[in-house]
DSSP file (Angstrom, degrees, kcal/mol; ACC not computed):
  #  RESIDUE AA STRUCTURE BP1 BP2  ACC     N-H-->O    O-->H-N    N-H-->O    O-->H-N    TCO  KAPPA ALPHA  PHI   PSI    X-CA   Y-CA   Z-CA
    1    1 A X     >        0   0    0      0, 0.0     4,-1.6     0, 0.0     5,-0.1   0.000 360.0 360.0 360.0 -39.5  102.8  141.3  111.9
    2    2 A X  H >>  +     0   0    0      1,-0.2     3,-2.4     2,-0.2     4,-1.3   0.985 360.0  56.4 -55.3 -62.5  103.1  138.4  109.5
    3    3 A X  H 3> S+     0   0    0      1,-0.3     4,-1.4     2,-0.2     3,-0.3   0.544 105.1  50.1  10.6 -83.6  106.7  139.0  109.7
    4    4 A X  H 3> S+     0   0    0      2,-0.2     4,-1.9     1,-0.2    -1,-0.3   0.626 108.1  52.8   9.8 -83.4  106.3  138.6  113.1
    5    5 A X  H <X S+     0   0    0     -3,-2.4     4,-0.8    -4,-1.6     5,-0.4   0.766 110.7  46.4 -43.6 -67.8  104.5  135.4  112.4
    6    6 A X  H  X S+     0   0    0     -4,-1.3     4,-2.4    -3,-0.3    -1,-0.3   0.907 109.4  50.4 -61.8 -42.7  107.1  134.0  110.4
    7    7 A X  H  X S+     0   0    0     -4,-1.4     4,-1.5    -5,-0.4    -2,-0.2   0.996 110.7  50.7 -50.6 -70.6  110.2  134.8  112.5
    8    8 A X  H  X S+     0   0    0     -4,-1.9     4,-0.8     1,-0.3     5,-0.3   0.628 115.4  43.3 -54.1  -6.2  108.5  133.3  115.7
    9    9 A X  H  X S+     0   0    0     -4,-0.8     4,-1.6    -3,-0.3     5,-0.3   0.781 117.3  45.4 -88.0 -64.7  107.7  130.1  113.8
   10   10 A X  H  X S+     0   0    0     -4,-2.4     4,-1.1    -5,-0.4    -2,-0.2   0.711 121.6  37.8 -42.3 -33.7  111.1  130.1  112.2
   11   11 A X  H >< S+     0   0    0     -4,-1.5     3,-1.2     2,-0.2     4,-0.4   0.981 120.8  45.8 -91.4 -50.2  112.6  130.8  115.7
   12   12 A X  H >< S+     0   0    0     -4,-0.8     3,-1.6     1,-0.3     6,-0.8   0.871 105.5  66.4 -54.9 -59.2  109.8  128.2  117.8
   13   13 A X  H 3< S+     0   0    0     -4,-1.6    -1,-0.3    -5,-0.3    -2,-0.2   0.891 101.0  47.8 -28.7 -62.6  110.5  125.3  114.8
   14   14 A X  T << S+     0   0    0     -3,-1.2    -1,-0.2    -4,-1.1    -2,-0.2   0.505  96.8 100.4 -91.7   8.1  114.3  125.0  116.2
   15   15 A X  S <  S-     0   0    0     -3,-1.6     4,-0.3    -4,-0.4     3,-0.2  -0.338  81.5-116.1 -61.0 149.4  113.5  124.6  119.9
   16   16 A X  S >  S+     0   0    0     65,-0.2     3,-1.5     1,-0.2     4,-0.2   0.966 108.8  56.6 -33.2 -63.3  113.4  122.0  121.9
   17   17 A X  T 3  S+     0   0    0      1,-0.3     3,-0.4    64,-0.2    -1,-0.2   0.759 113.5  39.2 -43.9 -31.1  109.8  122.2  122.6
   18   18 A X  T 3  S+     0   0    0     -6,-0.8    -1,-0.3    -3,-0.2     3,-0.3   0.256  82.4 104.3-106.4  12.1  108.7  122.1  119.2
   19   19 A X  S <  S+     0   0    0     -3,-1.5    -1,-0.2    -4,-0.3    -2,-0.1   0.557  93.0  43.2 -91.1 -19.0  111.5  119.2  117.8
   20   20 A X  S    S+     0   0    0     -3,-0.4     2,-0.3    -4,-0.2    -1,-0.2   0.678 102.6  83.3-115.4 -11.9  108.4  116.7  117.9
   21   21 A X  S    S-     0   0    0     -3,-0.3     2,-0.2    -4,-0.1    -3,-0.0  -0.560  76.1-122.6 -93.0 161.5  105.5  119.0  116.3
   22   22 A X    >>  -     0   0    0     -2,-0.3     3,-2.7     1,-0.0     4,-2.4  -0.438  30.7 -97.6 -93.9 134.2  105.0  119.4  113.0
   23   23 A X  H 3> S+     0   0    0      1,-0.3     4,-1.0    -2,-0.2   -10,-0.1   0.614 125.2  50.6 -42.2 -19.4  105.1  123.1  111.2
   24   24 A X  H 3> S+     0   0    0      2,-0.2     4,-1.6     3,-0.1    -1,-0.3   0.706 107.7  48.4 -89.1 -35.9  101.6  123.4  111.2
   25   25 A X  H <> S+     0   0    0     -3,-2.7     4,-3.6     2,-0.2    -2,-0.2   0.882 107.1  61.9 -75.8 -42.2  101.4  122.6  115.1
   26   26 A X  H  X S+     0   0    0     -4,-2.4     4,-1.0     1,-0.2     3,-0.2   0.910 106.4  49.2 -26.1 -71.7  104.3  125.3  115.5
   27   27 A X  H  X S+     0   0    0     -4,-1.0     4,-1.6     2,-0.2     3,-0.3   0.776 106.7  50.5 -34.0 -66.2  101.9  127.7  114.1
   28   28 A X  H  < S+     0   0    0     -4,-1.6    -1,-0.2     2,-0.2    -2,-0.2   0.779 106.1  55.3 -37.5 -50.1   99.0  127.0  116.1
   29   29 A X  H >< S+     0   0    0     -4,-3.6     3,-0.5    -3,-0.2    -2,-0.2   0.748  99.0  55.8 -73.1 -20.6  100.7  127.3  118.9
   30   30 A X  H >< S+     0   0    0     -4,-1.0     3,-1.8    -3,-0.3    -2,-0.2   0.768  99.4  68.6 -37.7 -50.5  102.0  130.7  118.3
   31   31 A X  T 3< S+     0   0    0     -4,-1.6    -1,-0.2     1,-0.3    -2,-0.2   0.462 100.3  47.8 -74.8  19.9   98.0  131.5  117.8
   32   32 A X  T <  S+     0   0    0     -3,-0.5    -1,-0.3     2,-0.0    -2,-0.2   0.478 104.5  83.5-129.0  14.9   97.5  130.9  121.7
   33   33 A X    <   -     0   0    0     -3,-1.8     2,-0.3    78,-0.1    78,-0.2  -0.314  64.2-153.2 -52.0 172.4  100.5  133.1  122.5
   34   34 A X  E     -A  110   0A   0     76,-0.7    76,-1.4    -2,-0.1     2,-0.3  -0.873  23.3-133.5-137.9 156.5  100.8  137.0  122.8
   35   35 A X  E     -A  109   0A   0     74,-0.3     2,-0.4    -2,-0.3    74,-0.2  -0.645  28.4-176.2 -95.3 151.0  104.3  138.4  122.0
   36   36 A X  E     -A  108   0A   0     72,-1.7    72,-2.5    -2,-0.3     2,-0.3  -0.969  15.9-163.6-148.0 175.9  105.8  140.9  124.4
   37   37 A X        +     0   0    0     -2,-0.4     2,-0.3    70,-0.2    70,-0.2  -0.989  10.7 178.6-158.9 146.7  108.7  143.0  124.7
   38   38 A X        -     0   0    0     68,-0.3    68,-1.1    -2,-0.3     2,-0.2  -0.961  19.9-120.7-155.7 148.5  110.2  144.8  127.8
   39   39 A X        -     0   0    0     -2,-0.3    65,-0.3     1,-0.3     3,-0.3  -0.590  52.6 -52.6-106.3 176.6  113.1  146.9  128.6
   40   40 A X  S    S+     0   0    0     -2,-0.2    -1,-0.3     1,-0.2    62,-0.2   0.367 120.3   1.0 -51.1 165.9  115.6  146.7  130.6
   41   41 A X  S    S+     0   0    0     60,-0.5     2,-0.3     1,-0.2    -1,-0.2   0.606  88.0 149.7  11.5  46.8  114.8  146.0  134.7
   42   42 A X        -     0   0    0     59,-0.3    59,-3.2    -3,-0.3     2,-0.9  -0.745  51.1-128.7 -96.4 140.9  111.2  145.9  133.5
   43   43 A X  E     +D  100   0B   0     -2,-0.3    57,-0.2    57,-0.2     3,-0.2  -0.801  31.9 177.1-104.9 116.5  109.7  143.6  136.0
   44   44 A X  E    S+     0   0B   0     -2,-0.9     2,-0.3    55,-0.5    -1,-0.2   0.916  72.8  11.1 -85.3 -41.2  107.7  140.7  134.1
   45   45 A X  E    S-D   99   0B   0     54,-0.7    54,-1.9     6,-0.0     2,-0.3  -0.946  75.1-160.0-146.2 101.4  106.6  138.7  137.2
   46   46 A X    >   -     0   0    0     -2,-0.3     3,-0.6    52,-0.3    49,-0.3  -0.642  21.9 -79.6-116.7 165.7  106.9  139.6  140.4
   47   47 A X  T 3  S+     0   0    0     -2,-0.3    -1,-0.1     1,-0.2    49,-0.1  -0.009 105.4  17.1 -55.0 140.0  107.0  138.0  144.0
   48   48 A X  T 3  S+     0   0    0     47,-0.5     2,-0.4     1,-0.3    -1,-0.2   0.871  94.4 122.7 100.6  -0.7  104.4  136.9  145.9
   49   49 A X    <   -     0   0    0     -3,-0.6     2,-0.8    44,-0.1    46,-0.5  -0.910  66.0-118.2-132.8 135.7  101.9  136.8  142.8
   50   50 A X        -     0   0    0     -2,-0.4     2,-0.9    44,-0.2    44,-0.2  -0.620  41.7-100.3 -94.2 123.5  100.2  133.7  141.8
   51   51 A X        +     0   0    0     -2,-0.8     3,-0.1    42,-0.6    -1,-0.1  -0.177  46.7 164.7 -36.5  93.3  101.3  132.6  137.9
   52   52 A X        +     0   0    0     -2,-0.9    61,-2.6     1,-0.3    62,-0.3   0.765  68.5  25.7 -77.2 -25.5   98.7  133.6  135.2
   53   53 A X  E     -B  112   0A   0     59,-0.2    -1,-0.3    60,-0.1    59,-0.2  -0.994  62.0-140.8-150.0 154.2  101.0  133.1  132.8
   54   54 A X  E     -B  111   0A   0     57,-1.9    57,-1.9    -2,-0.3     2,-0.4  -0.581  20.9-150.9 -83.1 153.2  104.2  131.4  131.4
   55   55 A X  E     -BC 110  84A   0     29,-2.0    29,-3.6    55,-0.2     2,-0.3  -0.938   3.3-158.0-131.4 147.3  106.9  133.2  129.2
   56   56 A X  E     -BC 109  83A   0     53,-1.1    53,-3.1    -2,-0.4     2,-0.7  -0.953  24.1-120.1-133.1 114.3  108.8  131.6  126.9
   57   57 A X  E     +B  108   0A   0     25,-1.3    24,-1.5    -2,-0.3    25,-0.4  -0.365  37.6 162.1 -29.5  72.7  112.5  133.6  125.9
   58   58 A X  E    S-     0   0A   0     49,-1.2     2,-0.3    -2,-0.7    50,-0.2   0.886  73.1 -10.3 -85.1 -31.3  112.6  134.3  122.2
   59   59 A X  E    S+B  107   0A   0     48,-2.1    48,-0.7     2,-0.1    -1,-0.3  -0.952 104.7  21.8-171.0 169.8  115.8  137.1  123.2
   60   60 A X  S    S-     0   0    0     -2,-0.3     2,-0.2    46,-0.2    20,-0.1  -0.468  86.1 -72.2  75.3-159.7  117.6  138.8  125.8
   61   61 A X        -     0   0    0     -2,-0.2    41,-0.8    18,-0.1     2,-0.4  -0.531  26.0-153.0-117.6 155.7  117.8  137.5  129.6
   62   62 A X  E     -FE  78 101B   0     16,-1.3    16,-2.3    39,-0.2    39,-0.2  -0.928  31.5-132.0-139.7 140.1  114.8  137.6  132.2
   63   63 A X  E     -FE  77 100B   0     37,-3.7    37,-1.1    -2,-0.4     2,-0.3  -0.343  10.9-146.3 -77.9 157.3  116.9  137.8  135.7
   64   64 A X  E     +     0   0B   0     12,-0.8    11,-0.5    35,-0.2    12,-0.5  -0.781  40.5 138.7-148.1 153.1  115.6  135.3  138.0
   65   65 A X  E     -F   74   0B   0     -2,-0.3    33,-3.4    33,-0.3     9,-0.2  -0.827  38.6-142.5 158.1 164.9  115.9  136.8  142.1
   66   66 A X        -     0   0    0      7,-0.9     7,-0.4    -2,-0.3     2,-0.2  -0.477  27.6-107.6-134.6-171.7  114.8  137.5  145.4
   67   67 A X        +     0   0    0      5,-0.2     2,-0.2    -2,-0.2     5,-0.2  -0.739  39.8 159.4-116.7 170.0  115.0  140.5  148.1
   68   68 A X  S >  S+     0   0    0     -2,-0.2     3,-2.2     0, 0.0    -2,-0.0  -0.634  71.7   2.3 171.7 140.1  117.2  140.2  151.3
   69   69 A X  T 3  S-     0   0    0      1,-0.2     3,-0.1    -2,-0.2    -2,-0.0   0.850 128.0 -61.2  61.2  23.8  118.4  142.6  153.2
   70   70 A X  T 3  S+     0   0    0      1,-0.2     2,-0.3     0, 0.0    -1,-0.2   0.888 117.7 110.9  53.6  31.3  116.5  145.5  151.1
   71   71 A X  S <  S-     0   0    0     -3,-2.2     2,-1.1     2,-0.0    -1,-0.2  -0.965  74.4-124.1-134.4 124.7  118.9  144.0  148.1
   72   72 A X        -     0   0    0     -2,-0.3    -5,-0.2    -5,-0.2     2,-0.1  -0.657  29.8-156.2 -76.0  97.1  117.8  142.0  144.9
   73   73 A X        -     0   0    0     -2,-1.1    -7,-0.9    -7,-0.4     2,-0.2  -0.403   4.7-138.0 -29.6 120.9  119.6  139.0  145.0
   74   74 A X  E     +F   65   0B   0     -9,-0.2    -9,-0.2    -2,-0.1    -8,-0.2  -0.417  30.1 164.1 -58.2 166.4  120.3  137.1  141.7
   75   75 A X  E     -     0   0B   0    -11,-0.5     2,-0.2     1,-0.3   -10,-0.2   0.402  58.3 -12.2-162.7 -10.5  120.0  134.0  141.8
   76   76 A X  E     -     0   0B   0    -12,-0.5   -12,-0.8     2,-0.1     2,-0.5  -0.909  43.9-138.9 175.3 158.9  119.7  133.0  138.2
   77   77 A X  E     -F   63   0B   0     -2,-0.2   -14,-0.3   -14,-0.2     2,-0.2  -0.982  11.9-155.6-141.1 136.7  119.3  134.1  134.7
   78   78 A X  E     -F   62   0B   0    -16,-2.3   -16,-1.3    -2,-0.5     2,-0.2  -0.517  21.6-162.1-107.1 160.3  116.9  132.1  131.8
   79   79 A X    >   -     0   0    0    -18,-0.2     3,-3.3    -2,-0.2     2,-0.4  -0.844  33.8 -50.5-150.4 175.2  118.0  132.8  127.9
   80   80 A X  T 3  S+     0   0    0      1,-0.2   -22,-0.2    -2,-0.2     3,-0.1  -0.518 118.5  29.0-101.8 156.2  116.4  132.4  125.0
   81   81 A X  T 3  S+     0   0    0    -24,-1.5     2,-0.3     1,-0.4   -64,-0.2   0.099 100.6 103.9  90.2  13.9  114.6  129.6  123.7
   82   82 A X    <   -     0   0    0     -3,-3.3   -25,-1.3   -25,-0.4    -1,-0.4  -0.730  64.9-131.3-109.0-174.1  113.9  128.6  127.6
   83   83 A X  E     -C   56   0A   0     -2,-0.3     2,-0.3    50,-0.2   -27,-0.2  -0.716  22.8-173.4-111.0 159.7  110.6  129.0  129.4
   84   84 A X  E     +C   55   0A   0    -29,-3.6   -29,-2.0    -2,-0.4    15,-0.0  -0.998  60.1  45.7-157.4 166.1  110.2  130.6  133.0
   85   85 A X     >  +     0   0    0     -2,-0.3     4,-1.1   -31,-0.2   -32,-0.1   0.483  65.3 125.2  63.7   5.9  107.6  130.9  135.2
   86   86 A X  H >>  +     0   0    0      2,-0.2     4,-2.2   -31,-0.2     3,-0.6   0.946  69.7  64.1 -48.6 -64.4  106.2  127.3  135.0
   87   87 A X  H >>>S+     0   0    0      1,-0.3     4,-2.0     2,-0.2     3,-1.4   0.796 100.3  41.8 -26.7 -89.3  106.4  127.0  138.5
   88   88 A X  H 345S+     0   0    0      1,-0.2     5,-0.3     3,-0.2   -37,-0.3   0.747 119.1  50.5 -15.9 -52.0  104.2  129.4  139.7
   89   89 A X  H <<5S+     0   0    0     -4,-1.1    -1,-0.2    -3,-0.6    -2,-0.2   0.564 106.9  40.8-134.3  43.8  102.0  128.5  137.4
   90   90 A X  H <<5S+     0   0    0     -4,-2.2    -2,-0.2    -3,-1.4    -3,-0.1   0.828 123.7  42.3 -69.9 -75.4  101.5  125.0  137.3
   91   91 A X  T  <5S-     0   0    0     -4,-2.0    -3,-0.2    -5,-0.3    -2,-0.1   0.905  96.6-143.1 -59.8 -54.1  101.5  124.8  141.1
   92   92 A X      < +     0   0    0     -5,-0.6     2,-0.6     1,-0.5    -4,-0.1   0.679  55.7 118.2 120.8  14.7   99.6  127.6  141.5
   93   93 A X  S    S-     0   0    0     -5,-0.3   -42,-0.6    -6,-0.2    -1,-0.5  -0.835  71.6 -58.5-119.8 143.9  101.1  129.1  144.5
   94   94 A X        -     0   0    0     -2,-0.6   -44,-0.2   -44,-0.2     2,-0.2  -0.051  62.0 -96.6 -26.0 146.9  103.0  132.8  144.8
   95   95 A X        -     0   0    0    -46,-0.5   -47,-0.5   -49,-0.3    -1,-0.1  -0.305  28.7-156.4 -68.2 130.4  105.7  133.3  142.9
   96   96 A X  S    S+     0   0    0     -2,-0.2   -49,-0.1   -49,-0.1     2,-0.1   0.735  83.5  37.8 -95.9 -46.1  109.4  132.5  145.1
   97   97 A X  S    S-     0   0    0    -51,-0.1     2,-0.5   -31,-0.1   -31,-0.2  -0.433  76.1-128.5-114.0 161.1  110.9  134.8  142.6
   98   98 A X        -     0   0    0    -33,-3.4   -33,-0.3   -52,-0.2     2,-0.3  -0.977  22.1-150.2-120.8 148.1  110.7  138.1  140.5
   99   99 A X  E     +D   45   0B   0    -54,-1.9   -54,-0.7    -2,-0.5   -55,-0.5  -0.777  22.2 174.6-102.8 139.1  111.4  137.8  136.8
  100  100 A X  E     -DE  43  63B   0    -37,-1.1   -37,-3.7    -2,-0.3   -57,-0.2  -0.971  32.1-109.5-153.1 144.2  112.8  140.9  135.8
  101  101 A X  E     - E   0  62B   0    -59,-3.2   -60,-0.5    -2,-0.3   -59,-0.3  -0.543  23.0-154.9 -69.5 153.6  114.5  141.6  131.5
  102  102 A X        +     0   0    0    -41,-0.8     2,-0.2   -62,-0.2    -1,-0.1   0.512  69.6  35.7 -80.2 -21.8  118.2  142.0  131.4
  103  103 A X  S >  S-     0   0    0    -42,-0.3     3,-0.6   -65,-0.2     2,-0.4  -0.654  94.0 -91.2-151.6 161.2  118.3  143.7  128.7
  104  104 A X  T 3  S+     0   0    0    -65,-0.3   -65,-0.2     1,-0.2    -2,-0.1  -0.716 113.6  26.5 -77.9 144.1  116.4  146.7  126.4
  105  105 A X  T 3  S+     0   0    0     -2,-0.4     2,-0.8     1,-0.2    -1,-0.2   0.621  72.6 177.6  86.2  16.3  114.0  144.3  124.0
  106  106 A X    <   -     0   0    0    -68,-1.1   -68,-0.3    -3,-0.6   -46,-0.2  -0.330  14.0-161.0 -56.4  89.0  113.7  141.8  126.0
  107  107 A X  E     + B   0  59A   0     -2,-0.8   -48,-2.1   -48,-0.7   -49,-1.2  -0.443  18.9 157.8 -97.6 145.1  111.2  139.6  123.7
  108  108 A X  E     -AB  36  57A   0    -72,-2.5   -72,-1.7   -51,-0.2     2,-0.6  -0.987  39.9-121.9-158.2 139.5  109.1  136.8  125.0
  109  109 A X  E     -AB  35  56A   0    -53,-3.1   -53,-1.1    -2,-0.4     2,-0.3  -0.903  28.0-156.9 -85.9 112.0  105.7  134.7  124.2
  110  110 A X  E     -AB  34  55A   0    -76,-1.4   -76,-0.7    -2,-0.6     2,-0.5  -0.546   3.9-161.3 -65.1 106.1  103.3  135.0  127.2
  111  111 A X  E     - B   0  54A   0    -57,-1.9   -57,-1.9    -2,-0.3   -78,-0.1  -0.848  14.2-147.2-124.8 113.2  100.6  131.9  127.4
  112  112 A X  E  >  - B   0  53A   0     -2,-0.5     4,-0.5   -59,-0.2   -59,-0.2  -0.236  18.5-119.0 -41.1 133.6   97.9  132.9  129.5
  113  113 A X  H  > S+     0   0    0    -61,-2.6     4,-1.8     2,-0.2     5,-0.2   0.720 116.2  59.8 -68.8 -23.5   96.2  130.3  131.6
  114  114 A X  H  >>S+     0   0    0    -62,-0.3     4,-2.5     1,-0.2     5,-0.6   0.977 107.5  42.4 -52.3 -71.1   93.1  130.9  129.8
  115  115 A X  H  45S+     0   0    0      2,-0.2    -2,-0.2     1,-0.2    -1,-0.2   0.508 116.6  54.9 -74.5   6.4   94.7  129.9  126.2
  116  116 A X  H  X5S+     0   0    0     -4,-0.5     4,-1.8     3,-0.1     5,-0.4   0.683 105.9  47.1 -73.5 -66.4   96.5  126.9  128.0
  117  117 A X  H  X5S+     0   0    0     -4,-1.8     4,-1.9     1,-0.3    -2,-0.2   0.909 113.1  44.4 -51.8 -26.0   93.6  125.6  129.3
  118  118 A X  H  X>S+     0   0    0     -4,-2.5     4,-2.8     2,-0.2     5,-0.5   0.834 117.9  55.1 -91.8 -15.0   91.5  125.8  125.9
  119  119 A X  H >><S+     0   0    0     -5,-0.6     4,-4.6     1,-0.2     3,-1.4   0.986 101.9  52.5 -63.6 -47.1   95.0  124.3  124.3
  120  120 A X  H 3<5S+     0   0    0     -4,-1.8    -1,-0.2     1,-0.3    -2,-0.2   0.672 115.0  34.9 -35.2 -41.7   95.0  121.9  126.1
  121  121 A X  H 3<5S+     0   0    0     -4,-1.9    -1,-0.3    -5,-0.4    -2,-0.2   0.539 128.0  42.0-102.2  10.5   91.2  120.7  125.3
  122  122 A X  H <<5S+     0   0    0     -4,-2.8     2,-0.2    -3,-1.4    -2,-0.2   0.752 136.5  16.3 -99.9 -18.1   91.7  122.0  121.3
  123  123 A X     X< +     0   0    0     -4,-4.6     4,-0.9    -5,-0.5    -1,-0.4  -0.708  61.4 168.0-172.7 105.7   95.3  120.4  121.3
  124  124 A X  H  > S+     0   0    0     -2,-0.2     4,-1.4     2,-0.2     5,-0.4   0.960  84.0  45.4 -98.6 -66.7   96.4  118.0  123.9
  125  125 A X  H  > S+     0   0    0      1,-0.3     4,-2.5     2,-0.2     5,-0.3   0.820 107.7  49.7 -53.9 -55.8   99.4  117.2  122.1
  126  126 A X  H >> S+     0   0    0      1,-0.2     4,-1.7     2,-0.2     3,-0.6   0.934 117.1  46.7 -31.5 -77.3  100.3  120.1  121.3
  127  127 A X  H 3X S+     0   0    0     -4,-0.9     4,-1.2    -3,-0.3     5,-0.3   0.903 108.6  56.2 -29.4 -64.0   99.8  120.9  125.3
  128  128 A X  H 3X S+     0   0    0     -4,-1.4     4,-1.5     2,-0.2    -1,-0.2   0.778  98.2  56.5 -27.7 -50.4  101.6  117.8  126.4
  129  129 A X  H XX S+     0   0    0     -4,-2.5     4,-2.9    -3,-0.6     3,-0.9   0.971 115.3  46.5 -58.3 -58.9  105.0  118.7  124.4
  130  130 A X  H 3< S+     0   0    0     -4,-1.7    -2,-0.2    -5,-0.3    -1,-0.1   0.715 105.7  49.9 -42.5 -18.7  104.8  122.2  126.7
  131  131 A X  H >X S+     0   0    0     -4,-1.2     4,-1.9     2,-0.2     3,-1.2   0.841 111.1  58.1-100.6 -45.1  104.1  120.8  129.7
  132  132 A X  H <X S+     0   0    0     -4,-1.5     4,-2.7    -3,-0.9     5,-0.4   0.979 114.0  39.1 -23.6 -81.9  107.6  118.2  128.7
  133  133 A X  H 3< S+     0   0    0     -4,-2.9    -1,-0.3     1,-0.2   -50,-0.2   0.484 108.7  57.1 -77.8  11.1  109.6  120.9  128.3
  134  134 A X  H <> S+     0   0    0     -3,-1.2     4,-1.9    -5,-0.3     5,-0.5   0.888 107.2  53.6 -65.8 -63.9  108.3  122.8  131.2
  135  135 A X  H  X S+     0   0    0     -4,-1.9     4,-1.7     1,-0.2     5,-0.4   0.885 116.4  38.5 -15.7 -76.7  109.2  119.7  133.1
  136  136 A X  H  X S+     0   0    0     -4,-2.7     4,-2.6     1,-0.2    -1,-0.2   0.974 106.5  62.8 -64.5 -48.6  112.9  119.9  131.7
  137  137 A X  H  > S+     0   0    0     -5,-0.4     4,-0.8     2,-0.2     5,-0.3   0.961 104.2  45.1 -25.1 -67.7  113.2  123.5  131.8
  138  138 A X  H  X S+     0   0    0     -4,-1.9     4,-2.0     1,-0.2     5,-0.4   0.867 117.3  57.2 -68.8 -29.8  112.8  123.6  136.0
  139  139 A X  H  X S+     0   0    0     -4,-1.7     4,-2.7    -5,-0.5    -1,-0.2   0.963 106.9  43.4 -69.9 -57.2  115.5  120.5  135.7
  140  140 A X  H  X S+     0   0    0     -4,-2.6     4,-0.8    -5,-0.4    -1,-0.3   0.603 117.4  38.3 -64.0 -15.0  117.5  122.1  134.2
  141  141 A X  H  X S+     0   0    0     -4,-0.8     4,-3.4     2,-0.2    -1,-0.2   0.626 116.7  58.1 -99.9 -20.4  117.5  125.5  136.2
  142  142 A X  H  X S+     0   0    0     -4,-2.0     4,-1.1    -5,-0.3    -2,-0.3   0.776 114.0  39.5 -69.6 -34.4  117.0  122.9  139.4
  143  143 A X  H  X S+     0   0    0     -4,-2.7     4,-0.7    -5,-0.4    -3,-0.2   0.796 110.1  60.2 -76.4 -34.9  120.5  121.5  138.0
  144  144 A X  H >X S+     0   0    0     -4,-0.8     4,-1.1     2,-0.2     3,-0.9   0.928 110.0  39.6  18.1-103.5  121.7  125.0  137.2
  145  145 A X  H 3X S+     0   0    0     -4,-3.4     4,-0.8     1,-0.2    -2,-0.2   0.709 111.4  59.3 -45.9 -40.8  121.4  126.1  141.0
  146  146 A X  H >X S+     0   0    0     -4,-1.1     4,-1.5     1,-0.2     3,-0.9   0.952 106.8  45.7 -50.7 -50.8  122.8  122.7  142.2
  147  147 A X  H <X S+     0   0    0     -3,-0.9     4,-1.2    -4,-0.7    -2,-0.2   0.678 114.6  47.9 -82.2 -17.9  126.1  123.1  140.2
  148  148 A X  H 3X S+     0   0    0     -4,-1.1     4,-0.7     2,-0.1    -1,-0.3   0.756 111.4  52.3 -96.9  -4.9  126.5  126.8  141.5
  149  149 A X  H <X S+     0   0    0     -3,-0.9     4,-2.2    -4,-0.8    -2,-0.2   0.832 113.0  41.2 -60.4 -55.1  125.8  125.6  145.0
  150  150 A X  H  X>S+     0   0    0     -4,-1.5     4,-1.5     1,-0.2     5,-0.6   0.977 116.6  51.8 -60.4 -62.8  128.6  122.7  144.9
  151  151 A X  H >X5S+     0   0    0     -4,-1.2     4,-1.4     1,-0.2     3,-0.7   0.858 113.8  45.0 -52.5 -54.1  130.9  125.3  143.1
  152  152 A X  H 3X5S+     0   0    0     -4,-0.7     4,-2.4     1,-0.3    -1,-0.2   0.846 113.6  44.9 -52.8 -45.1  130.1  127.7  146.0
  153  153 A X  H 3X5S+     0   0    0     -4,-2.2     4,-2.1    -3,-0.5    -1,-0.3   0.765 114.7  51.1 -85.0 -14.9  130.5  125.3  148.9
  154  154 A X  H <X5S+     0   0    0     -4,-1.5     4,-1.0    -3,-0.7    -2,-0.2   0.638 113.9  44.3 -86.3 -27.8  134.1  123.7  147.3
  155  155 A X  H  <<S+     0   0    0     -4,-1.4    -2,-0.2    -5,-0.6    -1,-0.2   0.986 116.4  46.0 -69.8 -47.9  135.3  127.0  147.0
  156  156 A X  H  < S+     0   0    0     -4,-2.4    -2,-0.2    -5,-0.2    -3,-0.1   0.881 136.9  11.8 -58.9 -48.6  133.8  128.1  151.0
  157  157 A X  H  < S-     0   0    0     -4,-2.1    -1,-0.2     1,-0.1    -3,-0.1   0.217 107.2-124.3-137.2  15.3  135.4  124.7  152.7
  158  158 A X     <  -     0   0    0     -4,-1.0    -3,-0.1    -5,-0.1    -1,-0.1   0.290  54.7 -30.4  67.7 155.8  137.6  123.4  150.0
  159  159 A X        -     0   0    0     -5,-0.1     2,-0.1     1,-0.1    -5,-0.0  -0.002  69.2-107.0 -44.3 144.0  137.2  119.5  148.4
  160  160 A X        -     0   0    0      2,-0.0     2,-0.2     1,-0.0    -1,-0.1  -0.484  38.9-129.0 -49.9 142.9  135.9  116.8  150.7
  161  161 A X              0   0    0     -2,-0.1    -1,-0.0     1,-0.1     0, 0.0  -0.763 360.0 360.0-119.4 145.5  139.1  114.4  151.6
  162  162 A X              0   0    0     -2,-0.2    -1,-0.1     0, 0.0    -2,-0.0   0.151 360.0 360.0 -74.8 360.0  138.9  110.4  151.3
């Protein structure tokens, strides 16, 4: 378990999220996580389910997707060192999407909206950076989806003419 301990610092330390805290804050925040691990098409989050918690990608894929037609759509895929499931549960509202692992071992830190909220009032910075890089996360998957949209619609009706 120290192991553990030590990996997930090592691995937290060269994130984004953590690029303005301090080794000791690293640490701390690790103590309001839970590690988890799932294998493959193991469904972490499903639609329709109000966020309780966030995950943050320490390895493998979590699949991002929707139903239609009695088929699970992709629609995106998160990697590690990002977060998913901010949405949900910031806003607080069902789930768009099902998070499902790619992969056998799919390892990820879970913060429970219980251990947010008390980070948040034992360590608002610490809270503050997370809630950043939630913010950039969803930009970045919101930017994601834009550029495979464009790509999709020049390919459907070919470039726009001047």
């Amino acid at each position: 378990m120290a192991e553990r301990k030590v990996d997930l610092t090592q691995f937290l330390n060269q994130q984004h999220l953590c690029e303005s805290l301090t080794l000791v804050e690293v640490q701390t925040l690790l103590e309001y996580t839970e590690y988890v691990e799932y294998g493959r098409d193991a469904v972490i989050a499903d639609i329709g389910e109000v966020g309780d918690a966030l995950y943050f990608v320490i390895e493998g894929e979590v699949s991002l997707s929707y139903d239609e037609n009695d088929q699970e759509r992709e629609i995106a895929r998160m990697t590690s060192g990002e977060l998913v499931g901010e949405m949900s549960f910031f806003d607080r509202r069902p789930r768009l999407l099902r998070m499902r692992a790619c992969h056998e071992g799919t390892r990820l830190l879970k913060l429970s909206r219980a251990m947010y909220e008390r980070l948040r009032v034992e360590h608002p910075y610490i809270a503050v950076n997370l809630l950043e890089h939630a913010i950039i996360s969803l930009d970045h998957l919101v930017r994601r989806l834009s550029s495979d949209e464009m790509s999709l619609s020049r390919y459907m009706f070919g470039k726009a003419k001047r």
